[in-house]
C-alpha beads as a LAMMPS data file, in Angstrom:
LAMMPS data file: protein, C-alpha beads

166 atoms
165 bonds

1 atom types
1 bond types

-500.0 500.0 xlo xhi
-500.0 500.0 ylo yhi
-500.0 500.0 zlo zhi

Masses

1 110.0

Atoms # bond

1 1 1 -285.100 346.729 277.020
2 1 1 -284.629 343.833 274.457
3 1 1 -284.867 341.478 277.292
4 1 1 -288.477 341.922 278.006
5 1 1 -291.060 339.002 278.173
6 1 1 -292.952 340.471 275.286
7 1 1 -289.578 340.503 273.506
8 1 1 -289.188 336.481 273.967
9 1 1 -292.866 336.179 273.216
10 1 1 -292.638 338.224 269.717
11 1 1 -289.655 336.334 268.753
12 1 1 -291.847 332.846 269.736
13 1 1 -294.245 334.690 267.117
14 1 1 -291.781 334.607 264.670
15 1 1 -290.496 330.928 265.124
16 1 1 -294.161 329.785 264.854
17 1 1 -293.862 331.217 261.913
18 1 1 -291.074 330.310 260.207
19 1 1 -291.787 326.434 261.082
20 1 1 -295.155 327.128 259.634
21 1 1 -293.112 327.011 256.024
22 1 1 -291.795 323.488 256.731
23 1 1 -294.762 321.275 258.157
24 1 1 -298.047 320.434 256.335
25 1 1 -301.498 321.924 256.806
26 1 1 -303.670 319.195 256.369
27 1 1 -303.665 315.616 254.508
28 1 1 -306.441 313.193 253.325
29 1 1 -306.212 309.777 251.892
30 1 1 -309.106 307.796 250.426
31 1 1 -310.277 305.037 251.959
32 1 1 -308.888 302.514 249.611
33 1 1 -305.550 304.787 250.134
34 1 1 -304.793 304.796 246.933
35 1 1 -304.846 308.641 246.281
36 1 1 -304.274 311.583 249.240
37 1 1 -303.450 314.900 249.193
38 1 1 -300.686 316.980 251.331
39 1 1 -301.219 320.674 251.904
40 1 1 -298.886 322.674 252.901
41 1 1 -298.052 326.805 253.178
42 1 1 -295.776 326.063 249.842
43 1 1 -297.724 323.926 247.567
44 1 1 -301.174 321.398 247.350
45 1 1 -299.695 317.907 246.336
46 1 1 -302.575 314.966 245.237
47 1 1 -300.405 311.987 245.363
48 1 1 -301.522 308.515 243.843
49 1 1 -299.956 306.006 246.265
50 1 1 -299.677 303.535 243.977
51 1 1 -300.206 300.251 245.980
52 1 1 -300.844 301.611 249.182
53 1 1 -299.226 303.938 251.635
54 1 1 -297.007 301.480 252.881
55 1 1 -295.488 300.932 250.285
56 1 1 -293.831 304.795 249.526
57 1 1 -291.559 303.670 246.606
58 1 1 -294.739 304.042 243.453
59 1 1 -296.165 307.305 245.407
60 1 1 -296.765 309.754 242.218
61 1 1 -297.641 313.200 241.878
62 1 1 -300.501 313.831 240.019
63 1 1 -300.888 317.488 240.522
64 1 1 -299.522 320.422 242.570
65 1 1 -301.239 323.717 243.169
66 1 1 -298.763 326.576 244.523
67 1 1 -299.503 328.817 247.319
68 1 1 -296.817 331.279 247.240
69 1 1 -299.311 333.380 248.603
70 1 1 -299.708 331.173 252.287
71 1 1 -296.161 331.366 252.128
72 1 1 -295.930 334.812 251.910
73 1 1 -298.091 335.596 254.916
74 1 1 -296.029 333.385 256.785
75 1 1 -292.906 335.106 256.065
76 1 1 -294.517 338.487 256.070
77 1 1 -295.850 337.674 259.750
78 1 1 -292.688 336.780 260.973
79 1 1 -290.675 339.421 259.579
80 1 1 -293.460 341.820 261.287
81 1 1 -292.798 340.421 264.605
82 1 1 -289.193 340.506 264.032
83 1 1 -289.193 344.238 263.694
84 1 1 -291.377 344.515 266.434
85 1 1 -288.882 343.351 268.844
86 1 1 -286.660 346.296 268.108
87 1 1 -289.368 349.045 267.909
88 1 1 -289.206 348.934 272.180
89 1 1 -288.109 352.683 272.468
90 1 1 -291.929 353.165 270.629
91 1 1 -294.441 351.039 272.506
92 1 1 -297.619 352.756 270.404
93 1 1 -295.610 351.486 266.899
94 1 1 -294.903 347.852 268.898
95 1 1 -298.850 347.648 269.743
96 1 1 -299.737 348.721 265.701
97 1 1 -297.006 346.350 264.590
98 1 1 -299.024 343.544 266.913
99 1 1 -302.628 344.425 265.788
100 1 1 -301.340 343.931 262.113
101 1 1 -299.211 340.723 262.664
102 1 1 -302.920 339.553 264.034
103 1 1 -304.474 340.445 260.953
104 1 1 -301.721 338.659 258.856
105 1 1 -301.870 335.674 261.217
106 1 1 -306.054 335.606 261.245
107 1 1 -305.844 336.190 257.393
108 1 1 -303.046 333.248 257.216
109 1 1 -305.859 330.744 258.985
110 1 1 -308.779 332.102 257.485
111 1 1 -307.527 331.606 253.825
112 1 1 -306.168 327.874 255.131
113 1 1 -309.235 327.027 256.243
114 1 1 -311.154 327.801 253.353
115 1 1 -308.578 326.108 250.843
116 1 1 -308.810 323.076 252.907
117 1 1 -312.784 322.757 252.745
118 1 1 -311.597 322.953 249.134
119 1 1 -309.158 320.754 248.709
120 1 1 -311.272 318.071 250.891
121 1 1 -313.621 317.503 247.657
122 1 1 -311.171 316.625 245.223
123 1 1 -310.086 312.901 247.160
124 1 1 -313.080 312.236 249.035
125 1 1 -315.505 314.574 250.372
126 1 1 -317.389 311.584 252.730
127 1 1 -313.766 311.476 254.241
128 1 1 -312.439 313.890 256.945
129 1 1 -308.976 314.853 256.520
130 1 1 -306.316 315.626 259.422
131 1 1 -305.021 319.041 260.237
132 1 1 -301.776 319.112 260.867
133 1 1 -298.898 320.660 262.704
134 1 1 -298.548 323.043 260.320
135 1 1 -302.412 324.420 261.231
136 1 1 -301.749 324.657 264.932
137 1 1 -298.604 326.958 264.671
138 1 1 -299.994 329.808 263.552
139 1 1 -302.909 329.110 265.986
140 1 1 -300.365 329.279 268.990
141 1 1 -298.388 332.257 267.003
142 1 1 -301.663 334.679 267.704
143 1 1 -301.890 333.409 271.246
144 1 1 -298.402 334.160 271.842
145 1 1 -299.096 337.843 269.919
146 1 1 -301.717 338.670 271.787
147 1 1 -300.110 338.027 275.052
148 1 1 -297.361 340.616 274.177
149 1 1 -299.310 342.933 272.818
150 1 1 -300.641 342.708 276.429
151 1 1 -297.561 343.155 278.372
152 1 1 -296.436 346.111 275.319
153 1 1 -300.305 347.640 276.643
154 1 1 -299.008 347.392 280.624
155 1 1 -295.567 348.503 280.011
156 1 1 -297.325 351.556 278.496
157 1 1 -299.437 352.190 281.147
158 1 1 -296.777 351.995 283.809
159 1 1 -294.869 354.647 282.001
160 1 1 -297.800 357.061 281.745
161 1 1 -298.367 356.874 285.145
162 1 1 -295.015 357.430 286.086
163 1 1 -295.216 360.442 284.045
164 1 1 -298.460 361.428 285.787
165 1 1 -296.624 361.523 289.091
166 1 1 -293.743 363.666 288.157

Bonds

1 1 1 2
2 1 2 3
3 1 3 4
4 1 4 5
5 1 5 6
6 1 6 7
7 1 7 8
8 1 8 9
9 1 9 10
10 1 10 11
11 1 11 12
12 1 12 13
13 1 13 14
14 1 14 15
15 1 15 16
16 1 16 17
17 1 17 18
18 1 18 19
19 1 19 20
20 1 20 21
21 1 21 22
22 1 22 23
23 1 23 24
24 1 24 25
25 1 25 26
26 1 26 27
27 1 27 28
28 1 28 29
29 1 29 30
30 1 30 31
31 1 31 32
32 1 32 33
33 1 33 34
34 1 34 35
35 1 35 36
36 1 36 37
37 1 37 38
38 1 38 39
39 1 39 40
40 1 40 41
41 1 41 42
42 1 42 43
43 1 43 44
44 1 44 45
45 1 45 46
46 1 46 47
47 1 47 48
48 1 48 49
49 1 49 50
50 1 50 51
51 1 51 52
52 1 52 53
53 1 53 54
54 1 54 55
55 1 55 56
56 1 56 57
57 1 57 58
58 1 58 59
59 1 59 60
60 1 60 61
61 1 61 62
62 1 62 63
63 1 63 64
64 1 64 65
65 1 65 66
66 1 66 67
67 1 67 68
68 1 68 69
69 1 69 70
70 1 70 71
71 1 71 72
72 1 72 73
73 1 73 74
74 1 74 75
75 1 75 76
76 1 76 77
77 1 77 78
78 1 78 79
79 1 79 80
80 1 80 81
81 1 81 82
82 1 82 83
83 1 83 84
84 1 84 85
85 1 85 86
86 1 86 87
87 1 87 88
88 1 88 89
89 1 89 90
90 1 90 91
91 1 91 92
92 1 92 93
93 1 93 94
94 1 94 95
95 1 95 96
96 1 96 97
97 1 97 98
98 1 98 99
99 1 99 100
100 1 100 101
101 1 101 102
102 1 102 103
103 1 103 104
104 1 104 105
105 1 105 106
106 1 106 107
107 1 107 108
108 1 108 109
109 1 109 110
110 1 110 111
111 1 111 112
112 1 112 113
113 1 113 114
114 1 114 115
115 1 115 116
116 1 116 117
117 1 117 118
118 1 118 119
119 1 119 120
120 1 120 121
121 1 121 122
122 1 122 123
123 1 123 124
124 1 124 125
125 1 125 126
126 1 126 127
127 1 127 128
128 1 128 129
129 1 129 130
130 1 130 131
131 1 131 132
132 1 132 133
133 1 133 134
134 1 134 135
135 1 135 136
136 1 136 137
137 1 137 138
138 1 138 139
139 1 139 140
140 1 140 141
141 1 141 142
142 1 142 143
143 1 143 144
144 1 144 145
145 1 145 146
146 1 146 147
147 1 147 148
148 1 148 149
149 1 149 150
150 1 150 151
151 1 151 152
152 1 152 153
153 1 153 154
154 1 154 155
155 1 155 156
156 1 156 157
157 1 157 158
158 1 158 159
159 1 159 160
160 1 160 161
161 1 161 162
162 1 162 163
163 1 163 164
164 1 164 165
165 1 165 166
């Protein structure tokens, strides 16, 4: 029963996940880019470039911010949908274990969001930043949790109706 789609999609949850811990959120440079910040599910860096991005060799950091807590959800999501996978024999506990890796994963963007309309006044607030890879993962980790939790809903069905008919 491991072999399942939702299986392969829950464990897709998981990777999401896990790369969530090594790309960046979101990063904004000042016009003049002199000064930018890189966020990521670790730590906030504001970096003074020095003479310019090109040139990576004088890039300082000024400040960091840690968010052990972003990195926590992250870990804690994927270590939900990990267990998942091997709750199969208990489709009701697979669909609870979904509804709360949502949460985590909603809870994950929500608090990212906010810390990035944050973050965005401390360089330049005239100057939109870029999300980054590390935004979009968990984005495609609740699409791919949701879809299980679909076929873990079907799979459930079938088997109550099978039941019916005996």
């Amino acid at each position: 029963m491991i072999q399942r789609i939702q299986s392969i999609l829950l464990l897709g949850v998981s990777i999401c996940m896990g790369m969530v811990l090594a790309y960046y959120i979101w990063g904004e440079a000042n016009p003049e880019k002199t000064k930018g910040i890189l966020f990521s599910a670790i730590d906030m860096q504001i970096i003074d470039f020095g003479q310019g991005v090109a040139d990576k060799t004088d890039d300082v950091v000024i400040e960091t911010q840690s968010m052990w807590y972003l990195a926590g959800l992250a870990i804690l999501a994927a270590l939900v949908s990990l267990f998942s996978i091997f709750q199969f024999k208990n489709r009701l506990n697979q669909m609870k274990l979904g509804a709360l890796n949502s949460l985590l994963m909603v809870s994950y963007l929500g608090i990212c969001f906010f810390k990035v309309n944050q973050f965005e006044e401390l360089v330049n607030p005239q100057v939109q930043g870029n999300f980054q890879l590390g935004f979009f993962l968990p984005a495609v980790a609740l699409v791919l949790n949701a879809v299980a939790n679909r076929f873990i809903r079907k799979d459930e069905k079938l088997v109550k109706s099978v039941d019916r008919i005996r």
